[in-house]
Backbone bond lengths (Angstrom), bond angles and torsions (degrees), N, CA, C in turn:
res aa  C-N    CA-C-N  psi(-1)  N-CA   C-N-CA  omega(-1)  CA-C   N-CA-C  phi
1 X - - - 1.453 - - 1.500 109.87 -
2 X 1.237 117.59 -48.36 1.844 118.26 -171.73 1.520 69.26 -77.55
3 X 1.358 135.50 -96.06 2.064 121.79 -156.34 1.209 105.75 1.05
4 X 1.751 128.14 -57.61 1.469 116.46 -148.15 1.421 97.75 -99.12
5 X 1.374 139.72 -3.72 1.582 145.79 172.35 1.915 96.49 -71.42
6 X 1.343 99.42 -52.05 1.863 87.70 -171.11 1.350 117.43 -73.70
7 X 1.683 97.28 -28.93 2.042 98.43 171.50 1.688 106.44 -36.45
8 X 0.940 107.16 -53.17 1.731 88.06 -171.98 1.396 133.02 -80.03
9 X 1.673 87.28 -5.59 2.002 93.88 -176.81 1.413 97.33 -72.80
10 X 1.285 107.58 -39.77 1.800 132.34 -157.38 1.491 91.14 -62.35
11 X 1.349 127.05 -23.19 1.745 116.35 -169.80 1.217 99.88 -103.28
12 X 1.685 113.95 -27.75 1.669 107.72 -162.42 1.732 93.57 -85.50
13 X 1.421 129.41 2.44 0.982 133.67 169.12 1.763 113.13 -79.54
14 X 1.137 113.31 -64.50 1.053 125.32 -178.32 1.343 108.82 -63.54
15 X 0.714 134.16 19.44 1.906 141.48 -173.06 1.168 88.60 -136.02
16 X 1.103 153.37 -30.89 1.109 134.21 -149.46 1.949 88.41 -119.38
17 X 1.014 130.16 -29.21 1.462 116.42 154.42 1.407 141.67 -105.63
18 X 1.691 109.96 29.47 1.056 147.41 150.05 2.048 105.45 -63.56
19 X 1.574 93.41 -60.32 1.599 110.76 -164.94 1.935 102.02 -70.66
20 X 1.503 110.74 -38.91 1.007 121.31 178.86 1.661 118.53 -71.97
21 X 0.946 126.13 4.20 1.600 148.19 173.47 1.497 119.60 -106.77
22 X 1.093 101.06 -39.94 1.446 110.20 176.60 1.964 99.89 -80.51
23 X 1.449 109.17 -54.28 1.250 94.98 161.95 1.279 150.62 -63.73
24 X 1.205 119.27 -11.51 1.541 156.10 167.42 1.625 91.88 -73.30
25 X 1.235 122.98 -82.06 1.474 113.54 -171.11 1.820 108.76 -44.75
26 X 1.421 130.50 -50.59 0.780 143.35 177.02 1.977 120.70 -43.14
27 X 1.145 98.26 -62.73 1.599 109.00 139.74 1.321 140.60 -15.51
28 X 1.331 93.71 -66.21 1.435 132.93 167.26 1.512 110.21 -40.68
29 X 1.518 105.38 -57.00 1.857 102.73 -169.00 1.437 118.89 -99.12
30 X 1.598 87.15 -5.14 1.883 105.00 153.80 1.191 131.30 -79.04
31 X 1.349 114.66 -17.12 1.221 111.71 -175.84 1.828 106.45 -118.80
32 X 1.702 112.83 3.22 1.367 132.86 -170.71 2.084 76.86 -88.81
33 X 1.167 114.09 -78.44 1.156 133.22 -169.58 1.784 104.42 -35.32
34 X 1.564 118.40 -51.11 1.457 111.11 -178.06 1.274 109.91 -63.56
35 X 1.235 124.07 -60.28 1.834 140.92 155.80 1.251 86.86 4.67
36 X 1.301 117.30 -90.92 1.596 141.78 -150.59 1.671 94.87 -54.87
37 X 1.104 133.22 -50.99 1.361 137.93 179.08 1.676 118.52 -43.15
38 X 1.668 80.91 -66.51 1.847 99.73 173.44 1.275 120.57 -52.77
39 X 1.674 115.05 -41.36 1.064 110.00 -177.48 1.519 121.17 -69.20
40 X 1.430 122.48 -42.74 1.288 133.19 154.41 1.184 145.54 -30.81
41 X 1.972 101.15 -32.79 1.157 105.96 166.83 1.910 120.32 -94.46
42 X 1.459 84.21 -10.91 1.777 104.03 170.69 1.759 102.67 -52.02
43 X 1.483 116.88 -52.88 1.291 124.56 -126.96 1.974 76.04 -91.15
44 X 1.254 100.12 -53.14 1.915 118.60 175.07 2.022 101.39 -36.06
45 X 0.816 86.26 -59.48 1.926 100.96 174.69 1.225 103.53 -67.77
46 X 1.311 129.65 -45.04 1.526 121.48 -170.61 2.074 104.53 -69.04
47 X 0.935 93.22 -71.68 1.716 106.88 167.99 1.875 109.92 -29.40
48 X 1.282 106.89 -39.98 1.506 114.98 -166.69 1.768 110.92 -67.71
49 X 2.043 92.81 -52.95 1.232 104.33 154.07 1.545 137.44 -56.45
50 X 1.202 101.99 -20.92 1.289 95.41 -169.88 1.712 116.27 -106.75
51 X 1.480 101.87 16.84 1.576 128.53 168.99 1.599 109.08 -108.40
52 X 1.234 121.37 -21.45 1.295 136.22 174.71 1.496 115.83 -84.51
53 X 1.378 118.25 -16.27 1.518 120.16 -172.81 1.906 88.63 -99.89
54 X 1.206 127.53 12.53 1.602 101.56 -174.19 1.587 92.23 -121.71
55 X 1.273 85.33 129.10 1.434 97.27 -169.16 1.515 99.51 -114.88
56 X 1.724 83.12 160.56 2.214 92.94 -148.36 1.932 94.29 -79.46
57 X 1.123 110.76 171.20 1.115 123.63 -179.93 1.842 119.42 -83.70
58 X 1.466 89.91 130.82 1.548 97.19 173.39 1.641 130.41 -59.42
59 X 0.871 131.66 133.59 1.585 138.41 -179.98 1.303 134.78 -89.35
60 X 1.830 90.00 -56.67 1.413 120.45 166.53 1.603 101.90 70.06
61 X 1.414 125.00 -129.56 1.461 126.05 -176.30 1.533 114.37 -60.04
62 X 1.475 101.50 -48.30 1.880 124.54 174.41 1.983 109.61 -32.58
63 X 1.609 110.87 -35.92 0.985 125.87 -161.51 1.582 111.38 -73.78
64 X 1.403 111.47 -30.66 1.468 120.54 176.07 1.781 117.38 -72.25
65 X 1.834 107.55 -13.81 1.454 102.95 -171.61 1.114 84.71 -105.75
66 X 2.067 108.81 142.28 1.421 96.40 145.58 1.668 131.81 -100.98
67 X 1.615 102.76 24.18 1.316 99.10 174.96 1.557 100.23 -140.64
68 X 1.358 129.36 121.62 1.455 108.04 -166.47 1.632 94.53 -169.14
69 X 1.548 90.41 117.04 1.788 105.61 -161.52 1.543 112.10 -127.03
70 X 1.269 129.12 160.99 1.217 97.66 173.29 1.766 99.20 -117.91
71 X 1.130 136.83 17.17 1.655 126.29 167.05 1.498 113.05 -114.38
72 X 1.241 113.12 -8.80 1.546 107.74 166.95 1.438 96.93 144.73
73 X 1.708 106.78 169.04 1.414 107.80 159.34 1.744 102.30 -147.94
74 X 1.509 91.47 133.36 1.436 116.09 171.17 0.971 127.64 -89.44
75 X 1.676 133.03 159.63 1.653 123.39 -146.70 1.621 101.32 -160.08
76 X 0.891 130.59 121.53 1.556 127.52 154.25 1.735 108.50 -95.36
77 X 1.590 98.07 108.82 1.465 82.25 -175.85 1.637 131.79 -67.07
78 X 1.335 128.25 158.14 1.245 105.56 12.59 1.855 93.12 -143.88
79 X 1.258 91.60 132.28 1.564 113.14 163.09 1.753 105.69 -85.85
80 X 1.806 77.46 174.66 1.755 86.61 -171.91 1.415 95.40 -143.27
81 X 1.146 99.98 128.72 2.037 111.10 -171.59 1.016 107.12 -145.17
82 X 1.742 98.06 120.80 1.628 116.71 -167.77 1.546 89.59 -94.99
83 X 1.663 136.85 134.76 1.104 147.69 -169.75 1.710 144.23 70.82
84 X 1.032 116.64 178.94 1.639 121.47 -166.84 1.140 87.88 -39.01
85 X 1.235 103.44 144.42 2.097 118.64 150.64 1.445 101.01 -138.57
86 X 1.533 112.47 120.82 1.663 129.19 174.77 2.107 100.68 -103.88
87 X 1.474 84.09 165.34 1.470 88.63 145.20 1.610 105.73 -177.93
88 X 1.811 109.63 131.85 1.315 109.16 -168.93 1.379 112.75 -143.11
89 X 1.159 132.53 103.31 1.894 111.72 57.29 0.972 103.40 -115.86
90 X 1.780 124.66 -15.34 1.527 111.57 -170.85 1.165 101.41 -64.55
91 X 1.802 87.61 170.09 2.017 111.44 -176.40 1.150 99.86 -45.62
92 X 1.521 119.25 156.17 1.422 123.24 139.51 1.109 154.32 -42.12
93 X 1.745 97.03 -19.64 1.403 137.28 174.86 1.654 103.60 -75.26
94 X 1.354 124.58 -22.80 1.364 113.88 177.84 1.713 113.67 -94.37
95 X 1.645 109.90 13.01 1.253 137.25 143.15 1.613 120.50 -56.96
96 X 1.287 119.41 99.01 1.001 122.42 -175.55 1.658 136.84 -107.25
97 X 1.635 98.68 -8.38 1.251 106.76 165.60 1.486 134.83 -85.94
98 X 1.498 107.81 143.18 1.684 109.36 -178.67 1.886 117.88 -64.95
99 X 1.310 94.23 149.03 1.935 82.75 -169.07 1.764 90.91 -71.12
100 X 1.142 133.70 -25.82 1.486 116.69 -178.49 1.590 114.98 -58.97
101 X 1.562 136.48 -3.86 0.896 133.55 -117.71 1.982 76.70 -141.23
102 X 1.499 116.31 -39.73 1.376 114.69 171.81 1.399 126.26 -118.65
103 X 1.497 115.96 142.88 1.371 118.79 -171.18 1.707 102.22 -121.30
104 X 1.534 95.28 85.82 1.279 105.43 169.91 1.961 94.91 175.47
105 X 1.271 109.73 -141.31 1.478 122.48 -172.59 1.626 105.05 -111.24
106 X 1.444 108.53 134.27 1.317 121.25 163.77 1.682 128.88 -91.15
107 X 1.063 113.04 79.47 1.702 108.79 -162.64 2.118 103.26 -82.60
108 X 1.563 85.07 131.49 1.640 83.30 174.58 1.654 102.13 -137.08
109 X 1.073 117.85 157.59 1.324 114.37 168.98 1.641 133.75 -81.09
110 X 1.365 90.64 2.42 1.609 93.76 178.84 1.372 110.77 -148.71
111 X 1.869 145.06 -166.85 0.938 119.38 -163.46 1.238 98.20 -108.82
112 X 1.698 120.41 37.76 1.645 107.21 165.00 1.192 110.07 -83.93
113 X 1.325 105.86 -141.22 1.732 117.15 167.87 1.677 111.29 84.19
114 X 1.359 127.78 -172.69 1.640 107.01 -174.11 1.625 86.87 -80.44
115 X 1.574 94.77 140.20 1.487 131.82 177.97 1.617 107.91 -49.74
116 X 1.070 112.79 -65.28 1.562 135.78 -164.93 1.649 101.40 -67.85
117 X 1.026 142.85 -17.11 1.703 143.86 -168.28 1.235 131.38 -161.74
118 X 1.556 114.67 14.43 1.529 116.42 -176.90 1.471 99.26 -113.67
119 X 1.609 109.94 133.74 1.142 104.04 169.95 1.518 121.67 -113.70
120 X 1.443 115.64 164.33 1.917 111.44 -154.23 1.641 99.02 -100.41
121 X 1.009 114.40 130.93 1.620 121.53 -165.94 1.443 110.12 -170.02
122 X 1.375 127.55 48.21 1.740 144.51 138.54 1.600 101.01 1.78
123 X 1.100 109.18 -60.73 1.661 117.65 -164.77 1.453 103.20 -67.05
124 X 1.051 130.52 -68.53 1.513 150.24 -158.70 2.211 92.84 -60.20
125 X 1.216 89.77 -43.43 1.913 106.18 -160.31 1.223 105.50 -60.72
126 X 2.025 117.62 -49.29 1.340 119.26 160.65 0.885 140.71 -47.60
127 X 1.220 121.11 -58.96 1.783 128.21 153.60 0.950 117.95 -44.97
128 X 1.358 132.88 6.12 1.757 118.10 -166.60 1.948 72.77 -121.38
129 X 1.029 136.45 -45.28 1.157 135.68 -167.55 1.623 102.63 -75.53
130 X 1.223 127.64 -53.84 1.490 129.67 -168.35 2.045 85.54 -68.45
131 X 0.842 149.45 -33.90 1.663 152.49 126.80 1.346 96.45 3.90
132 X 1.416 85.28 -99.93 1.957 104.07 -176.41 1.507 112.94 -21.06
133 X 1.420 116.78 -68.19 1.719 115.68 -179.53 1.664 109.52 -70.38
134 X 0.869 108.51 -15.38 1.737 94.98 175.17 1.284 100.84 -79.58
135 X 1.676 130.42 -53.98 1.286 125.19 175.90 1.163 105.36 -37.84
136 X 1.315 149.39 -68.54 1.388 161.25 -132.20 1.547 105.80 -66.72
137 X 1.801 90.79 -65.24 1.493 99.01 169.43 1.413 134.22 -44.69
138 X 1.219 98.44 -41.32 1.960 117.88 -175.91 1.845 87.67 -69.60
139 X 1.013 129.68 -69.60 1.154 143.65 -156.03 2.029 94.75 -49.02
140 X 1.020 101.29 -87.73 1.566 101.51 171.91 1.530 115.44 -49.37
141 X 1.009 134.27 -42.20 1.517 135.13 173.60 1.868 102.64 -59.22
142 X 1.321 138.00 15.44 1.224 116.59 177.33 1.472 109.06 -95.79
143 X 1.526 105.26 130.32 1.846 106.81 165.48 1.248 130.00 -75.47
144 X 1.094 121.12 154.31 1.570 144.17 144.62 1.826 84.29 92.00
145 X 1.558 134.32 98.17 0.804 144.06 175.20 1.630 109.62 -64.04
146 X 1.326 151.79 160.02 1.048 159.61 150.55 1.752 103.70 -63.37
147 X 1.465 102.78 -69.01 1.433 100.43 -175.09 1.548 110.18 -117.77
148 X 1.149 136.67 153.85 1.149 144.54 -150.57 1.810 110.94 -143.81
149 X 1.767 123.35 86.60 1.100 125.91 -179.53 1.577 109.60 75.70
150 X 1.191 120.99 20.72 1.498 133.81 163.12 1.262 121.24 -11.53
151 X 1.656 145.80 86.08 1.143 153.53 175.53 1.891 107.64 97.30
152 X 1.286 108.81 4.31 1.796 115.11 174.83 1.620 74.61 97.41
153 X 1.236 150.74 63.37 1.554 119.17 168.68 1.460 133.56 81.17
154 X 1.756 100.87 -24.84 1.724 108.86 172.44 1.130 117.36 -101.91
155 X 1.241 138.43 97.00 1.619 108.37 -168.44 1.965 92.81 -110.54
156 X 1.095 113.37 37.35 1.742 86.38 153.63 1.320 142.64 -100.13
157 X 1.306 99.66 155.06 1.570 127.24 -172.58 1.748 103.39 95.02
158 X 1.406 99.46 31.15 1.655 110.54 179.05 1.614 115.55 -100.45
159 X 1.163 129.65 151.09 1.239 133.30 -165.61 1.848 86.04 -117.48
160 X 1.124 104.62 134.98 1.665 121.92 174.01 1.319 127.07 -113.65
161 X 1.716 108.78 94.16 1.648 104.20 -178.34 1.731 106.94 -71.40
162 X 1.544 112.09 -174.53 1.485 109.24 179.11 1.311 108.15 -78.91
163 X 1.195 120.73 150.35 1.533 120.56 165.96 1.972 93.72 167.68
164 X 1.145 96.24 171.80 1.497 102.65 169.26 1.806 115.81 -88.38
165 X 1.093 93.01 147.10 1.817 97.40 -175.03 1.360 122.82 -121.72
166 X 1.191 138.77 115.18 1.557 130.14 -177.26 1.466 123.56 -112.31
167 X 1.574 109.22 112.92 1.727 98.23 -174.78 1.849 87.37 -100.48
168 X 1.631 100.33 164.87 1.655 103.50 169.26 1.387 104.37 -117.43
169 X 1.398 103.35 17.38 1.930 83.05 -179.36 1.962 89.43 -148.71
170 X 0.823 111.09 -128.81 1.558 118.48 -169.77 1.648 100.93 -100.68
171 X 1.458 122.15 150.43 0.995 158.38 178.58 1.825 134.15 -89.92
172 X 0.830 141.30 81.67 1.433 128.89 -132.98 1.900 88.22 -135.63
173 X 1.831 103.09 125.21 1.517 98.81 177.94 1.926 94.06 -126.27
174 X 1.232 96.09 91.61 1.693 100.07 173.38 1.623 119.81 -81.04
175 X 1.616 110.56 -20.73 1.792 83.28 176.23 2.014 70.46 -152.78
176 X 1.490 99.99 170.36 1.695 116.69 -163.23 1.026 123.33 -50.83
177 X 1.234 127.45 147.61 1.411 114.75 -177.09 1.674 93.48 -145.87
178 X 1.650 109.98 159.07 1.201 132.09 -170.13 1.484 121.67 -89.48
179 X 1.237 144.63 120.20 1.401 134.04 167.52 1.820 107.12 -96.52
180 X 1.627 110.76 126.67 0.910 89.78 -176.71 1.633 115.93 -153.29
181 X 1.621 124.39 126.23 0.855 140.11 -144.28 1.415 133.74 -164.94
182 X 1.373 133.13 177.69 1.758 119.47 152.74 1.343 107.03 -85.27
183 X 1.573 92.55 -172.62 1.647 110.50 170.99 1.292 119.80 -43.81
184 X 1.563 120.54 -44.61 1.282 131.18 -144.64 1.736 97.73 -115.42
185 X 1.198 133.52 7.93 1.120 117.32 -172.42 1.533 94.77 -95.73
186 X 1.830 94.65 -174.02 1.983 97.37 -164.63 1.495 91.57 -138.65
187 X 1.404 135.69 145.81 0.928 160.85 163.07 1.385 108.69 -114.54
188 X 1.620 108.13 117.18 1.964 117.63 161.53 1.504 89.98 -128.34
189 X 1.139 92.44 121.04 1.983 106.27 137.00 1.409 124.08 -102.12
190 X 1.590 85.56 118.91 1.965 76.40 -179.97 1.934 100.89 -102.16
191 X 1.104 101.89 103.53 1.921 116.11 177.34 1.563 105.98 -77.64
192 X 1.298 137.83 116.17 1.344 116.13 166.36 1.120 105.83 -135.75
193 X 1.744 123.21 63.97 0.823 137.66 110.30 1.778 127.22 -96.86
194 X 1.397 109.15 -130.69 1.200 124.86 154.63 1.425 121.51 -78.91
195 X 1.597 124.71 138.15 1.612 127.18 149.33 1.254 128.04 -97.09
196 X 1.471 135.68 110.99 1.107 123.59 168.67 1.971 123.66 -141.87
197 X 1.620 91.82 135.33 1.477 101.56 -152.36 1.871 85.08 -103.64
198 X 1.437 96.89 137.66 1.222 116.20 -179.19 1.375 112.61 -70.69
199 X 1.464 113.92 155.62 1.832 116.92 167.75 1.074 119.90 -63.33
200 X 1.896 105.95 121.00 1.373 123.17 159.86 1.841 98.05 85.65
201 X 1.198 125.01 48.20 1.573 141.60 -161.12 1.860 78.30 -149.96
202 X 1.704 79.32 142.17 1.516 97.58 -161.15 1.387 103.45 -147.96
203 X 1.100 112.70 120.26 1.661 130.12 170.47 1.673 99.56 -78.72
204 X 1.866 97.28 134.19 1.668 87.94 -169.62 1.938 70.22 -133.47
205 X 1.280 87.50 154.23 2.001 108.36 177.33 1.505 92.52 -103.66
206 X 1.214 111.69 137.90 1.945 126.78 159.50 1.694 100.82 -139.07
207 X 1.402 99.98 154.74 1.081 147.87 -179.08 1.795 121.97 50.71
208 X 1.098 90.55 35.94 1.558 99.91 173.95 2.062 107.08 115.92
209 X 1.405 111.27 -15.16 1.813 109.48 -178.26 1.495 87.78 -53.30
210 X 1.977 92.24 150.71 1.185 128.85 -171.91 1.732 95.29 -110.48
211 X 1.140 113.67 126.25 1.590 117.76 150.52 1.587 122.39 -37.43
212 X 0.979 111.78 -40.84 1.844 139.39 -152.37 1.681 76.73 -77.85
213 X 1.584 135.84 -56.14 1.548 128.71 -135.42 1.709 89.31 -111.64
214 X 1.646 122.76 18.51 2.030 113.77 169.89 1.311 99.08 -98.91
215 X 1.404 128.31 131.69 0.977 125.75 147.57 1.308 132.23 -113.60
216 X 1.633 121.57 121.15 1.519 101.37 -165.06 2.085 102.56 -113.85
217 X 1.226 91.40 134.42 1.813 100.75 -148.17 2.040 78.40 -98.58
218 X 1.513 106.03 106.15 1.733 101.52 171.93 1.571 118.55 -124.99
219 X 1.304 88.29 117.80 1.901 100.62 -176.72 2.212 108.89 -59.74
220 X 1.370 93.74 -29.46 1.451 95.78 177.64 1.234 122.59 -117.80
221 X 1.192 127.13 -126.39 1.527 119.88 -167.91 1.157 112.21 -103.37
222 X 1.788 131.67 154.10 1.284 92.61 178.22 2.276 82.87 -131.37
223 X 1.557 95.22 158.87 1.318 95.29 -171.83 1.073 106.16 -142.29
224 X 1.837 124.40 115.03 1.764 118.67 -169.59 1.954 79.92 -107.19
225 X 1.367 89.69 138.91 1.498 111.01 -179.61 1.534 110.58 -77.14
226 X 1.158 123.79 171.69 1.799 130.61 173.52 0.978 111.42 -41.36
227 X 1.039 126.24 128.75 1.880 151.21 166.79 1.543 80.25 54.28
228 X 1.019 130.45 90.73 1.286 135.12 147.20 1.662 123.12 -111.17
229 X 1.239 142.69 -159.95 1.283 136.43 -177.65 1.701 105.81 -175.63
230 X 1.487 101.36 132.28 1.698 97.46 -155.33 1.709 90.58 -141.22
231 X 1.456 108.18 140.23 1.270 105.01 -178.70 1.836 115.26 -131.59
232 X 1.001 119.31 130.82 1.446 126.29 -173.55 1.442 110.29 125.41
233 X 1.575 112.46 -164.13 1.481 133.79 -174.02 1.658 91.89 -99.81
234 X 1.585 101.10 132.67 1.291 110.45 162.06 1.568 110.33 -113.87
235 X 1.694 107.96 111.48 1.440 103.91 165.50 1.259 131.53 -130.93
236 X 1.394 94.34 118.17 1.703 125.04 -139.60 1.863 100.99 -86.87
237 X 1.143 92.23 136.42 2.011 99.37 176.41 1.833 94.09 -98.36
238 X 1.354 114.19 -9.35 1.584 113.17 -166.49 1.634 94.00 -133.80
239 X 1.854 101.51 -151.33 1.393 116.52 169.99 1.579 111.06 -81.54
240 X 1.388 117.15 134.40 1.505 131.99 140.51 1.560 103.11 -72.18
241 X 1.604 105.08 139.73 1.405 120.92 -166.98 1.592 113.27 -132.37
242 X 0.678 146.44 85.24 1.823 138.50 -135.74 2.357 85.12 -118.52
243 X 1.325 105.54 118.61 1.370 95.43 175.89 1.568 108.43 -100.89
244 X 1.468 115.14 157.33 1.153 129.14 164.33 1.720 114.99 -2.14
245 X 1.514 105.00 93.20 1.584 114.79 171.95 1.861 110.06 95.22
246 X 1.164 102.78 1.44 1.596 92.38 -172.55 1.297 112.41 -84.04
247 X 1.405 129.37 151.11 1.357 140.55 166.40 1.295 131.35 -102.84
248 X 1.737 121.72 154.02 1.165 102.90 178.21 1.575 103.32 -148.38
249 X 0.912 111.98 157.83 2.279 117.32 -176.60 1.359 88.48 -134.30
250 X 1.312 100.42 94.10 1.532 113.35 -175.82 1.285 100.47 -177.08
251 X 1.821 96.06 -169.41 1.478 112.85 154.34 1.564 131.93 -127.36
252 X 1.193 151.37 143.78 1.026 141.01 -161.09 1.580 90.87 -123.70
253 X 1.257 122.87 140.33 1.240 143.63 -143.38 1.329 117.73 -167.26
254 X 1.414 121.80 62.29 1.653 130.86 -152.77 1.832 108.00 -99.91
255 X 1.201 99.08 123.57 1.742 85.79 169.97 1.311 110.72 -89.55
256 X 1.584 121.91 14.23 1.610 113.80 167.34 1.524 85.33 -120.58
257 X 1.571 97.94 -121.97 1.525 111.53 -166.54 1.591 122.65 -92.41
258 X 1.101 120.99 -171.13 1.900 128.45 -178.12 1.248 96.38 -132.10
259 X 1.130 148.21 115.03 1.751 145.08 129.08 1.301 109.36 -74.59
260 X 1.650 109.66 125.27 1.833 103.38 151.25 1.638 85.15 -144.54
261 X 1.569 84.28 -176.64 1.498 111.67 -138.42 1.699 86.49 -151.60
262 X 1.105 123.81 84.45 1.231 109.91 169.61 1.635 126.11 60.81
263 X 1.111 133.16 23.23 1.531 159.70 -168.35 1.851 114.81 -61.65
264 X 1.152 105.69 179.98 1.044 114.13 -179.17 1.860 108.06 -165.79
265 X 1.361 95.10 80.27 1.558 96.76 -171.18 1.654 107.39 -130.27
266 X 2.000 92.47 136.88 1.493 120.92 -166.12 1.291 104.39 -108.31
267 X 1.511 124.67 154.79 1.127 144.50 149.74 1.470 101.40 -82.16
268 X 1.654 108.84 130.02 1.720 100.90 160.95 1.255 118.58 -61.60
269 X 1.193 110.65 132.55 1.430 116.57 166.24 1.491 140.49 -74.65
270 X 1.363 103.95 -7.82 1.406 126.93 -175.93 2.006 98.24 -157.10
């Protein structure tokens, strides 16, 4: 009599963790599946933060020129240069641009340089240069790179989120590539080799990146080819080389010399 009373508990048991298994597994790939979500958006947030903690590089005086060298800069006229142009310690005389040619201030350290529009300011020129190499330093001195030799050295037809970037040998931009970001994000490349961007190859900005916040940190030379278009801070351990027609919305920042050739170079404005 009790035998045939538990027969039925014994099934309504087993049915009931039959159903509870199947729901348990079920569970299971619901809560496998959110996991997978959360974690993704962890890693999305982690990455976000960890483009948000690199903060852009200081300038200080350096930041007001956009052309500022210390062995000279040479010119085939005629370019057009919106802002400061220094050059220190050499003469002024290794100042080579016409004042019709810039719309801003010509700082030289002595009373060469063009006659008609350069003004003499030793004091102001050093600091903008002892600037220049501290930027440089900070700029190449940053750890733990994001990306490391990005495309073997070629990165065109590449789109560039923010983060820091490290090549160890030379740098090569043969067809356009994208910078791409908000207002507030920071771009360093530290190049220590050579950079050189091919003719008529064009750096294009999306989604709000600022010119003012790229910095590209170069141990060697850097050379934007004919009608080309280049965007950010160039801070040069050598010569900046700008060929016949190229542009730039930046700054060029050379611890040797400046060549242009008919140019078209901006200070960011924002």
């Amino acid at each position: 009599m009790k035998l045939v009373k538990i027969i039925p508990i014994i099934a309504v048991l087993l049915v009931g963790v039959l159903s509870s298994c199947d729901s348990e597994n079920g569970f299971s790939e619901t809560v496998v599946a959110n996991l997978t979500k959360e974690t993704t958006a962890k890693h999305l947030d982690a990455d976000q933060s960890k483009s948000s903690e690199l903060k852009d590089v200081h300038l200080g005086v350096a930041g007001s020129f956009v052309i500022l060298s210390k062995s000279g800069v040479t010119d085939v006229y005629k370019s057009d240069v919106t802002g400061d142009v220094g050059t220190s310690p050499i003469t002024g005389a290794a100042l080579l641009l016409k004042c019709n040619e810039v719309t801003g201030t010509i700082y030289t350290v002595d009373a060469a340089g063009p006659i008609d529009c350069r003004i003499t300011d030793a004091t102001r020129l050093t600091t903008a240069v002892g600037d220049m190499q501290t930027a440089y330093t900070d700029a190449a001195g940053r750890p733990n790179p994001d990306f490391i030799n990005l495309g073997a050295g070629n990165i065109g037809g590449k789109i560039l989120t923010p983060g820091l970037y490290k090549w160890t040998s030379n740098l090569l931009i043969p067809t356009d590539i994208t910078i791409s970001g908000n207002s507030t994000d920071v771009w360093i490349f530290q190049v220590a080799g050579t950079l050189d961007m091919s003719s008529a190859v064009r750096i294009t900005l999306a989604g709000g990146a600022l010119s003012k916040n790229i910095f590209w940190q170069t141990a060697g030379a850097v050379t934007l080819g004919t009608t080309s278009h280049f965007e950010g801070n160039i801070l040069g351990k050598t010569g900046i080389n700008l060929k016949t027609g190229a542009s730039i919305n930046g700054r060029m920042l050379a611890q040797t010399a400046v060549t242009l050739q008919m140019n078209t170079v901006v200070l960011p404005s924002h």
